[in-house]
matplotlib code that plots the C-alpha trace (Angstrom):
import matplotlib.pyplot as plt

x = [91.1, 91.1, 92.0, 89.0, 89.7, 88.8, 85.4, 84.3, 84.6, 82.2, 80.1, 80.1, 79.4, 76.6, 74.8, 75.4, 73.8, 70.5, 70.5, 70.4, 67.7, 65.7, 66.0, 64.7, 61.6, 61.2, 61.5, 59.0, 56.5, 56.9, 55.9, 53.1, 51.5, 52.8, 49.1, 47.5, 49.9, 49.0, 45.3, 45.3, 47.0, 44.3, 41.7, 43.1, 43.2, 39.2, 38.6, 40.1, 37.6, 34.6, 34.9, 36.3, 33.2, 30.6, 31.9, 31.5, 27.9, 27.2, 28.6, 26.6, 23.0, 23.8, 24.3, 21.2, 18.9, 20.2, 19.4, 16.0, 15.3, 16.8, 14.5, 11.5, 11.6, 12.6, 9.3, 7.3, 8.6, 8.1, 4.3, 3.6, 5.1, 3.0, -0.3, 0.9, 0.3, -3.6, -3.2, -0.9, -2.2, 0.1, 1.9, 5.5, 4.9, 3.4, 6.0, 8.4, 7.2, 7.4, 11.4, 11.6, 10.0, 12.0, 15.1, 14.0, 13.2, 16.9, 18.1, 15.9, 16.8, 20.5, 20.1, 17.9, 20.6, 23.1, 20.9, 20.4, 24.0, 25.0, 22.3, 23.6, 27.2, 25.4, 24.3, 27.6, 28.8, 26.5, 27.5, 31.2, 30.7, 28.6, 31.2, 34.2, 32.0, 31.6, 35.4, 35.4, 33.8, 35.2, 38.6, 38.0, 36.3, 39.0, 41.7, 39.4, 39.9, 43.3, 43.9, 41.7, 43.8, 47.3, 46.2, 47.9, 50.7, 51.6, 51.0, 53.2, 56.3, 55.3, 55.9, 59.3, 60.4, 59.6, 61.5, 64.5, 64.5, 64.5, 67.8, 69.5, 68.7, 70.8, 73.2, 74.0, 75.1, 78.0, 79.8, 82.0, 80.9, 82.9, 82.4, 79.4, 79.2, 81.4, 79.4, 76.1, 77.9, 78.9, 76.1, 74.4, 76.0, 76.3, 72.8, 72.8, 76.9, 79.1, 81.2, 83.2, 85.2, 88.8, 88.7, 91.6, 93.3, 96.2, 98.4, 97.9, 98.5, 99.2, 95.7, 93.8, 90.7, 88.1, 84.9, 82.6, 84.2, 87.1, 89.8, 93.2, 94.6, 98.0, 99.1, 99.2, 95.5, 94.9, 97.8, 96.5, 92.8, 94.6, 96.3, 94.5, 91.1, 90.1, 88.1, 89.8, 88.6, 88.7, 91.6, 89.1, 85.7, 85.8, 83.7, 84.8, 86.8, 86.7, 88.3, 85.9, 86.9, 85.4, 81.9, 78.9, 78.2, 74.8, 76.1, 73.8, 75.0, 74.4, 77.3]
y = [-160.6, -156.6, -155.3, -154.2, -150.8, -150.6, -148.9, -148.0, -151.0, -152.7, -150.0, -149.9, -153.4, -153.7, -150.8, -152.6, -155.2, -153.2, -151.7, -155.8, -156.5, -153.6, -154.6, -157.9, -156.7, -154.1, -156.9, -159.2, -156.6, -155.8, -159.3, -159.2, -156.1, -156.7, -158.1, -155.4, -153.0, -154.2, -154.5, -150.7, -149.9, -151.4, -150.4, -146.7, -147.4, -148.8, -145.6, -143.5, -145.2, -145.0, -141.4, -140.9, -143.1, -141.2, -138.3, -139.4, -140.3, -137.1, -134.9, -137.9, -137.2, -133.6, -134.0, -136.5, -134.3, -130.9, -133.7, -134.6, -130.6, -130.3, -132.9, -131.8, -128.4, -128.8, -131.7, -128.7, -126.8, -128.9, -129.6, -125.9, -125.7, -128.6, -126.7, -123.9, -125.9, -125.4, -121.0, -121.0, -119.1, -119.8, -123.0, -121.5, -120.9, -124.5, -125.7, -123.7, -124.9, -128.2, -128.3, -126.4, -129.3, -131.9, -130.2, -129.7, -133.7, -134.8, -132.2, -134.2, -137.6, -136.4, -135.1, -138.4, -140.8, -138.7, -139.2, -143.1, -143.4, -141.3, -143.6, -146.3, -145.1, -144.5, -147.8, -149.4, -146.7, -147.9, -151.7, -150.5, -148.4, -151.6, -153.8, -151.4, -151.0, -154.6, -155.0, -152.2, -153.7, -157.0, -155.6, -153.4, -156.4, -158.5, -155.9, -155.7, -159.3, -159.3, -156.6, -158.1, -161.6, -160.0, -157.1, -158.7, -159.9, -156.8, -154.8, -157.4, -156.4, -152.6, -152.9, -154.5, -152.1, -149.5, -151.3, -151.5, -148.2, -147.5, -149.9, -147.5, -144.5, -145.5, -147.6, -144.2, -142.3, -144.7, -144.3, -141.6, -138.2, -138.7, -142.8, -142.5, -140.0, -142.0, -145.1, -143.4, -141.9, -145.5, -147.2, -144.9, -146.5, -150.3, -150.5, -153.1, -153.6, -150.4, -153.4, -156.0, -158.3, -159.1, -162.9, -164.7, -167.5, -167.6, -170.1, -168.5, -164.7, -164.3, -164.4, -161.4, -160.4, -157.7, -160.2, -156.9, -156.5, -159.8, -157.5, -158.3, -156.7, -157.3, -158.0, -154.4, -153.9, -156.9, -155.7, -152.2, -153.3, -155.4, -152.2, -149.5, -148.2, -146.5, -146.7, -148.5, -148.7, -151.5, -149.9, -150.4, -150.4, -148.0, -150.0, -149.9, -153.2, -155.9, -158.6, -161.4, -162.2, -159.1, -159.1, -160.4, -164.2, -163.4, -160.6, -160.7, -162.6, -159.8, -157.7]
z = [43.3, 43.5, 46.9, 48.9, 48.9, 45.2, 44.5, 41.2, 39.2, 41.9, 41.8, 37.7, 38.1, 40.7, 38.4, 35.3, 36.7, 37.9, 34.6, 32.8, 35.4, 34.4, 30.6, 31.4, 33.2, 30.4, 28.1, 30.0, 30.2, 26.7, 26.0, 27.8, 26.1, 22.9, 21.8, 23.4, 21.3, 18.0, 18.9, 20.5, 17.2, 15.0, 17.2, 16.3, 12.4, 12.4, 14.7, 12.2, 9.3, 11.0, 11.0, 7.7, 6.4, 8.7, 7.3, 4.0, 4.5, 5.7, 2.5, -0.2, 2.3, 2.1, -1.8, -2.3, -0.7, -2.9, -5.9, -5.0, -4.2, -7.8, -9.4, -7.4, -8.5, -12.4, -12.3, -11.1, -14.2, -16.4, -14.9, -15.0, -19.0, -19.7, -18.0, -20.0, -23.5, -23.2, -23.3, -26.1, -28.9, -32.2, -33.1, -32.4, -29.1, -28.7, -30.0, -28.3, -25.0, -26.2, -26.8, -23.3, -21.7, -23.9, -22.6, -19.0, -19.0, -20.4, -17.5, -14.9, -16.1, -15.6, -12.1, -11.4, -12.8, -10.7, -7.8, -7.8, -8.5, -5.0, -3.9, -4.8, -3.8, 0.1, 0.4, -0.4, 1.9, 4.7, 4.4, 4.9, 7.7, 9.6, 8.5, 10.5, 13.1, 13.5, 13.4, 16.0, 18.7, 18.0, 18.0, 21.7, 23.0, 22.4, 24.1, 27.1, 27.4, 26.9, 29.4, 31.7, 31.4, 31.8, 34.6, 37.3, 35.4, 34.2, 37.9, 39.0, 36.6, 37.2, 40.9, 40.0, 37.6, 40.0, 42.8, 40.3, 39.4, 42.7, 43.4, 40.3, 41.2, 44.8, 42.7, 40.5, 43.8, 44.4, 41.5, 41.3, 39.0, 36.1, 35.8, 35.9, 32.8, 31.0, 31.5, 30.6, 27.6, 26.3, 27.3, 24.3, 21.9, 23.3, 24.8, 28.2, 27.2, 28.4, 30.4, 28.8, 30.6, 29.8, 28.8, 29.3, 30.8, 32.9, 31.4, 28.2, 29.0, 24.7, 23.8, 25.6, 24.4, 25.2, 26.0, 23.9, 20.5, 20.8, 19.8, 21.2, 24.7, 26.4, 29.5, 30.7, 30.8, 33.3, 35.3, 35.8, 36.6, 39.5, 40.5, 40.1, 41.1, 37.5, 34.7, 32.0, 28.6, 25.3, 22.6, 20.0, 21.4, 23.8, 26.4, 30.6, 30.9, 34.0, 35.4, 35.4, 38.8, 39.7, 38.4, 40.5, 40.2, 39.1, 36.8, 33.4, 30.7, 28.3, 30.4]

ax = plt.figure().add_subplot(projection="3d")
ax.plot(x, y, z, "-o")
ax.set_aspect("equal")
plt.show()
């Protein structure tokens, strides 16, 4: 066992192990909320629809009712042309009038053909919109339920993420300046693993591994972790090394 004087590897250790705890609560409470994720996520998307399709249905009322002012006043045209018939006083301009009110008719069956079709467009437009707005509220009612069932569960891991945080933040202030930077700094790259421990066994001191990457040490890395109260790091990792004698018995298996 390391003498007792020997401080930052025990402090390394018991922050390490704060850090697994809070991974594990993070983990838990992402489990409980995962649900609630994906609905709040699709409750966004059907949000998003609604108002794309309201939209929509405002620009094909604003073009139906331009139509039907269209067709309104070309039938007044061609009414007047048609009252107009009975002052005509030569044939040509009879039957001048007459091919203005042909033409004025194929224009007003176009504009009325374009106008059933928009309606026709709306009311397919309508059903849509009902039908999102029925998944809507099916969709929020179901995440008010959900929340409702996992409220307490998830106040519950809340208060013990806080509490752990707490335990860290008092945890950090015991291990020494530049430890603690280089633990940070690895614990970027090796998420929840910055510490390895040096698996061995004693009656077999030729096979030495480092317990993160299970590349070879030697002898001279155990040796100086019994001797000397530094951070010592894996040749070809780069993660803090540890005796397993000196982690916590309840250290995190992920360590």
């Amino acid at each position: 066992m390391p003498p007792h004087e020997f401080t930052i590897l025990p402090a390394l250790l018991a922050l390490h192990k704060i850090d697994g705890e809070l991974q594990e609560l993070s983990n838990r409470r992402h489990h409980l909320v995962k649900d609630q994720l994906a609905l709040q996520h699709r409750i966004t998307e059907l949000q998003a629809a609604v108002a794309e399709t309201e939209s929509a249905e405002r620009k094909l009322q604003a073009t139906i009712a331009a139509h039907e002012l269209d067709m309104k006043a070309r039938q007044e045209h061609v009414e007047k042309m048609r009252q107009s018939l009975n002052t005509t006083k030569t044939n040509k301009e009879y039957s001048a009038i007459l091919v203005q009110i042909s033409t004025d008719k194929v224009e007003l069956d176009k504009v009325e053909t374009a106008a059933l079709e928009l309606m026709d467009q709306q009311q397919k437009n309508a059903q849509n919109l009902q039908n999102l707005r029925r998944q809507l509220d099916a969709a929020q009612a179901t995440l008010a339920g959900a929340q409702q069932q996992n409220a307490a569960q998830v106040a519950a891991v809340d208060d013990e993420l806080q509490a752990c945080r707490e335990a860290r933040r008092q945890a950090m202030a015991k291990v020494p300046h530049e430890a603690l930077r280089q633990y940070e700094r690895i614990g970027k790259k090796y998420p929840g693993q910055a510490l390895a421990p040096v698996d061995y066994q004693e009656k077999d001191l030729d096979t030495i591994t480092c317990g993160g990457c299970f590349m070879s040490l030697n002898i001279e890395d155990i040796n100086l972790l019994r001797g000397r109260d530094e951070v010592r790091h894996c040749h070809s990792c780069g993660r803090i090394l540890y005796l397993p004698e000196m982690a916590p018995h309840d250290l995190p298996s992920s360590v």
